[in-house]
ChimeraX commands (.cxc) that place a marker at each C-alpha (Angstrom):
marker #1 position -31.08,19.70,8.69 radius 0.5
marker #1 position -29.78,17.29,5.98 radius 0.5
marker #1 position -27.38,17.42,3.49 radius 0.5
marker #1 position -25.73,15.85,0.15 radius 0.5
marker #1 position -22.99,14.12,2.13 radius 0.5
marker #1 position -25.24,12.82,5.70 radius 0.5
marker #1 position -25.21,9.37,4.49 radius 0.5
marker #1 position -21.51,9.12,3.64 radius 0.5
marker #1 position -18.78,6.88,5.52 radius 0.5
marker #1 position -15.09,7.20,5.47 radius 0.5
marker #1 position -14.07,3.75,3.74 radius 0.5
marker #1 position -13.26,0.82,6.05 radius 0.5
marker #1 position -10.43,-1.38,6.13 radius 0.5
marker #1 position -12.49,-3.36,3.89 radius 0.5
marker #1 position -12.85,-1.15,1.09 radius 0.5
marker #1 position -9.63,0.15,0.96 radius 0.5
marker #1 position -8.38,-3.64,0.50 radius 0.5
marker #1 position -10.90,-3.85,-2.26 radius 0.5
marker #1 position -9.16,-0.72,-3.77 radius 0.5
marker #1 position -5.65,-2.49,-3.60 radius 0.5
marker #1 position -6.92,-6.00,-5.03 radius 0.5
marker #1 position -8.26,-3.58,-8.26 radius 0.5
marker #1 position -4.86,-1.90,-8.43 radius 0.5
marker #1 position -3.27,-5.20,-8.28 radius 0.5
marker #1 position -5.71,-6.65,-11.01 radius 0.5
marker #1 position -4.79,-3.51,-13.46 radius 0.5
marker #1 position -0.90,-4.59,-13.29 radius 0.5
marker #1 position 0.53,-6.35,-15.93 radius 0.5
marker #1 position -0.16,-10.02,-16.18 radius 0.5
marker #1 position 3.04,-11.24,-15.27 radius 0.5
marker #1 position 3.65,-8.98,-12.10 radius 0.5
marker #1 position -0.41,-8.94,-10.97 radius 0.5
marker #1 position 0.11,-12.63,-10.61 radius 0.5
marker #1 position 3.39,-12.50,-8.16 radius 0.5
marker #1 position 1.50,-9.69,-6.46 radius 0.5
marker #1 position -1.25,-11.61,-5.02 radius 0.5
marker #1 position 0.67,-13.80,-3.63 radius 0.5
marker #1 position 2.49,-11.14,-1.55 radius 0.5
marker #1 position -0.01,-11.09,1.58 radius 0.5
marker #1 position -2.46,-7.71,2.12 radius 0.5
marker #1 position -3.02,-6.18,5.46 radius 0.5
marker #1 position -5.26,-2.79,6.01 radius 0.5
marker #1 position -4.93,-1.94,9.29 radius 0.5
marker #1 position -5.78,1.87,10.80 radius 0.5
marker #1 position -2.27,2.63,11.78 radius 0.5
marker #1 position 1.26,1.42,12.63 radius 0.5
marker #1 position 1.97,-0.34,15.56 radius 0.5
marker #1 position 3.47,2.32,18.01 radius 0.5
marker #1 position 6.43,-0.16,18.21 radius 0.5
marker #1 position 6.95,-0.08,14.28 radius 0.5
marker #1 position 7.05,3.41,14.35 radius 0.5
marker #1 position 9.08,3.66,16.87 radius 0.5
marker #1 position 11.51,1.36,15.04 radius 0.5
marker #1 position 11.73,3.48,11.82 radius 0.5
marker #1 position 11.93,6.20,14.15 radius 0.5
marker #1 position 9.00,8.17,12.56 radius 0.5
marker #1 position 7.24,9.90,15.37 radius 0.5
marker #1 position 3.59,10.42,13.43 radius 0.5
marker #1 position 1.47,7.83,13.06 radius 0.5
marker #1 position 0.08,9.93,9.70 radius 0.5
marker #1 position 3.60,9.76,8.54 radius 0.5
marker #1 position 3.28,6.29,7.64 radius 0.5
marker #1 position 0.78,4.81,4.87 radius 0.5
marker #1 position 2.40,1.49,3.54 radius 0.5
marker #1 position 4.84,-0.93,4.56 radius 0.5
marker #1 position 6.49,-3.82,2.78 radius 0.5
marker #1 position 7.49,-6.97,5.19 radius 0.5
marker #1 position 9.68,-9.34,4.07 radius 0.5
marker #1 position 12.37,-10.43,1.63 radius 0.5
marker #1 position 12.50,-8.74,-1.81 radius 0.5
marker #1 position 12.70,-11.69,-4.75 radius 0.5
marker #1 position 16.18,-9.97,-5.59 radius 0.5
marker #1 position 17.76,-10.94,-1.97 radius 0.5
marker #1 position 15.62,-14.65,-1.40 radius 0.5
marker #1 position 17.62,-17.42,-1.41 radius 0.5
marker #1 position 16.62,-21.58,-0.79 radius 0.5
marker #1 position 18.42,-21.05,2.48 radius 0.5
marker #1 position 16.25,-18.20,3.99 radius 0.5
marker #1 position 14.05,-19.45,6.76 radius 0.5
marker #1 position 10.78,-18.28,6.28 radius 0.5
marker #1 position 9.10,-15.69,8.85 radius 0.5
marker #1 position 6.15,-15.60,7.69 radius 0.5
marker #1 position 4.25,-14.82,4.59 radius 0.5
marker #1 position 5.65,-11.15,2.50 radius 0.5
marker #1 position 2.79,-8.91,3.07 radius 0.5
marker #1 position 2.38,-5.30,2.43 radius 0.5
marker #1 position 0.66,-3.03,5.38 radius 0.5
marker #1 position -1.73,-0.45,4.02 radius 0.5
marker #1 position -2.25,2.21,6.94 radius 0.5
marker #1 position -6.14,3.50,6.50 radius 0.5
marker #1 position -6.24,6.68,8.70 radius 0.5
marker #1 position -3.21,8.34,6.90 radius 0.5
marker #1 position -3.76,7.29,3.37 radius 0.5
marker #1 position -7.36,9.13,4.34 radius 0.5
marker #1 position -5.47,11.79,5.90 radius 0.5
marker #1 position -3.07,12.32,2.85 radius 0.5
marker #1 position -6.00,11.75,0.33 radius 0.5
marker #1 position -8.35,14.33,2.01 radius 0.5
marker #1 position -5.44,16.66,2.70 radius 0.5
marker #1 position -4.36,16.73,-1.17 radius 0.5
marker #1 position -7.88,16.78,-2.44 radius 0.5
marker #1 position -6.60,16.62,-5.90 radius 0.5
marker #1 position -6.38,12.43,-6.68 radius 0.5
marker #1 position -9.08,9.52,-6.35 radius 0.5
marker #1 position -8.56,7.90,-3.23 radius 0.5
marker #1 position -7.93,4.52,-5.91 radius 0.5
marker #1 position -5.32,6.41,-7.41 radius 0.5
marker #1 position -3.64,7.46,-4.40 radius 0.5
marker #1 position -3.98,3.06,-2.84 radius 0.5
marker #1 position -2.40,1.88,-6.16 radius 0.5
marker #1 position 0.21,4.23,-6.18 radius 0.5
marker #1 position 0.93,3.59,-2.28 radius 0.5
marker #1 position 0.71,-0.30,-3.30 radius 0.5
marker #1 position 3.03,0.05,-6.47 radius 0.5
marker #1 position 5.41,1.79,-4.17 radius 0.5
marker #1 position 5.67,-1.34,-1.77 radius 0.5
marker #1 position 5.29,-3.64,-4.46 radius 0.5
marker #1 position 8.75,-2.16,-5.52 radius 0.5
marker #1 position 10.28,-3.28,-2.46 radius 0.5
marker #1 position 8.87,-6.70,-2.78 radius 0.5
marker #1 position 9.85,-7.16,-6.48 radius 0.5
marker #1 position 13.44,-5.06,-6.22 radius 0.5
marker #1 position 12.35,-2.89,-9.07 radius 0.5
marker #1 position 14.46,0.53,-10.13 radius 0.5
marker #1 position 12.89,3.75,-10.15 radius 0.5
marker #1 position 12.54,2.92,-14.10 radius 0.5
marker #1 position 10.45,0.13,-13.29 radius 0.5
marker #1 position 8.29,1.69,-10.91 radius 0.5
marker #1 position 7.78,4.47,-13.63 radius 0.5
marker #1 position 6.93,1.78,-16.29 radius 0.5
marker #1 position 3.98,0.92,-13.64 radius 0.5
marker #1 position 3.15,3.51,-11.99 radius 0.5
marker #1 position 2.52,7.14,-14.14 radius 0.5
marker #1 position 1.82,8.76,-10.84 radius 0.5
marker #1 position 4.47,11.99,-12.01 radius 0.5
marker #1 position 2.42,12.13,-15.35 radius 0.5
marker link #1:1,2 radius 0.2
marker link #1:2,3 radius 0.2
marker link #1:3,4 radius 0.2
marker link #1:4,5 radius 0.2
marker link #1:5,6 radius 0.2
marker link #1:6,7 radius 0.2
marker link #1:7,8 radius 0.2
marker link #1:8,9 radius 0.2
marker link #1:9,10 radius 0.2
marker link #1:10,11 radius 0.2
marker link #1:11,12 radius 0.2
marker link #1:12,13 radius 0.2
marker link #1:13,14 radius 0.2
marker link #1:14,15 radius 0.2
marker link #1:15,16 radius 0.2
marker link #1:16,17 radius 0.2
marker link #1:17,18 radius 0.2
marker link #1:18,19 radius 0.2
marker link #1:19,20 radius 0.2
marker link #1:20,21 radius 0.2
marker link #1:21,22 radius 0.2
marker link #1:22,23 radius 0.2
marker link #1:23,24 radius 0.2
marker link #1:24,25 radius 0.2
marker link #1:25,26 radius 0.2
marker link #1:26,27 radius 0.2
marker link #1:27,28 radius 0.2
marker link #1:28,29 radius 0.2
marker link #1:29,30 radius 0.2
marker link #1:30,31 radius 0.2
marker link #1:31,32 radius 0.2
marker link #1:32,33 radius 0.2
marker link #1:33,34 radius 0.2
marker link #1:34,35 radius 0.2
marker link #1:35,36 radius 0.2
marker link #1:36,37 radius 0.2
marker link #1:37,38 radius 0.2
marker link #1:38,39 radius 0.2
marker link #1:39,40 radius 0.2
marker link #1:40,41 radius 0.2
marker link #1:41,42 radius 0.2
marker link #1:42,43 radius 0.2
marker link #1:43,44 radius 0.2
marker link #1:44,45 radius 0.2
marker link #1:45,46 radius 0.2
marker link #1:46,47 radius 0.2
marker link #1:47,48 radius 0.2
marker link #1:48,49 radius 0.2
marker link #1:49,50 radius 0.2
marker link #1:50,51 radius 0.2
marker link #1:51,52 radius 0.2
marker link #1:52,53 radius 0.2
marker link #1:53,54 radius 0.2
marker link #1:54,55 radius 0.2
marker link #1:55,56 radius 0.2
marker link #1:56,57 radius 0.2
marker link #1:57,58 radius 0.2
marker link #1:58,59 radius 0.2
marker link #1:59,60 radius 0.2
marker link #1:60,61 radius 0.2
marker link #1:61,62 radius 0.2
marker link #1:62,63 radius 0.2
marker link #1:63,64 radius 0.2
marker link #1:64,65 radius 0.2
marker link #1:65,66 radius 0.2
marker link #1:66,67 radius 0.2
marker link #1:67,68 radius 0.2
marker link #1:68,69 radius 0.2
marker link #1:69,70 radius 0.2
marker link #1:70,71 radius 0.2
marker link #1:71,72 radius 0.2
marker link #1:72,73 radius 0.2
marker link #1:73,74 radius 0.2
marker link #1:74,75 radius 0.2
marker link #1:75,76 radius 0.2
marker link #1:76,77 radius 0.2
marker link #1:77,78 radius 0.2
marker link #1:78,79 radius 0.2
marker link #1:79,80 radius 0.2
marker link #1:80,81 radius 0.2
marker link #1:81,82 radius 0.2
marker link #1:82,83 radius 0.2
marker link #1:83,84 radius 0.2
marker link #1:84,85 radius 0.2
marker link #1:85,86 radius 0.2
marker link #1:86,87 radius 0.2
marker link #1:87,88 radius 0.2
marker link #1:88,89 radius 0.2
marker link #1:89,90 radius 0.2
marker link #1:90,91 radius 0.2
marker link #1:91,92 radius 0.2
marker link #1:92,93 radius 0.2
marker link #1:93,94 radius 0.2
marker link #1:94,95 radius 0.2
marker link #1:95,96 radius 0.2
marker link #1:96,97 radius 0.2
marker link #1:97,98 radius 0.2
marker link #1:98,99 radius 0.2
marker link #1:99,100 radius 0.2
marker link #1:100,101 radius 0.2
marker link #1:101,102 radius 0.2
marker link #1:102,103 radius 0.2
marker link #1:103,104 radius 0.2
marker link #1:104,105 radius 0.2
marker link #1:105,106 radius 0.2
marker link #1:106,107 radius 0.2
marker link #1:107,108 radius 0.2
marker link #1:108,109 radius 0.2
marker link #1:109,110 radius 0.2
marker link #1:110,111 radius 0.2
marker link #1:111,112 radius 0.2
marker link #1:112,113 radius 0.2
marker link #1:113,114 radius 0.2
marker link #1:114,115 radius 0.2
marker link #1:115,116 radius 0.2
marker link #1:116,117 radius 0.2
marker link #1:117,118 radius 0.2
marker link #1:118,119 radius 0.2
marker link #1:119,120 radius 0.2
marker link #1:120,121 radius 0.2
marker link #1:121,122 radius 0.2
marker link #1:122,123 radius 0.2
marker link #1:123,124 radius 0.2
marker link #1:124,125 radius 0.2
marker link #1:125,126 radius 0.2
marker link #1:126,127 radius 0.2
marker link #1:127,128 radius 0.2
marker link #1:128,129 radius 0.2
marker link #1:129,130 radius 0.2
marker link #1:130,131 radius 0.2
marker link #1:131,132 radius 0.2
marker link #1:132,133 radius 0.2
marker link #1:133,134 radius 0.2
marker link #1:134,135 radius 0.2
marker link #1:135,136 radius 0.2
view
């Protein structure tokens, strides 16, 4: 027997990358363009050693990570580790999108993306709201 939904995927790594370059292309001008160069990673889930680091003992607890040095705190001195890239975990934003059932799974990558975007940039809570209407 077939059905409406026998042809449909859960979206790869791919596609939920593709998600987070749109929500980075509908930001303003001026912070879209400091966005892309902060590096994008979709991976499935957390390293079990990250997690265990930010003591968070579910892998589903975790759907985005910023790594590096927020623009507020850089200085000429620092000695760079490596590029600033934001981690987008697949399997729980999936988990959190199917479990809420009540947001577009683009909705729900941009407003995981703003959120680590904040940590990049050092915005306030009044700047994330500017961006991001997600409480609306």
């Amino acid at each position: 027997m077939t059905g409406p939904f026998d042809e449909l995927t859960a979206p790869d790594a791919g596609e939920i990358a593709d998600l987070a370059r749109a929500a980075i292309d509908a930001l303003p001008p001026d912070f879209a363009r400091a966005a892309r160069e902060v590096a994008l990673r979709v991976e499935d889930f957390a390293e079990d050693a990250l997690l265990e680091e930010l003591e968070i003992e579910d892998a589903f607890g975790l759907t985005g990570l910023y790594d590096g040095i927020p623009l507020t705190q850089k200085s000429v001195s620092d000695q760079p580790h490596g590029p600033d890239t934001i981690h987008l975990y697949r399997r729980p934003i999936l988990d959190e999108w199917a479990a809420r059932g009540d947001i577009a799974l683009g909705d729900l990558v941009a407003h995981i993306l703003v959120h680590e975007l904040a940590h990049h940039f050092g915005w306030s809570d009044a700047d994330i709201a500017r961006i991001d209407r997600w409480w609306e």
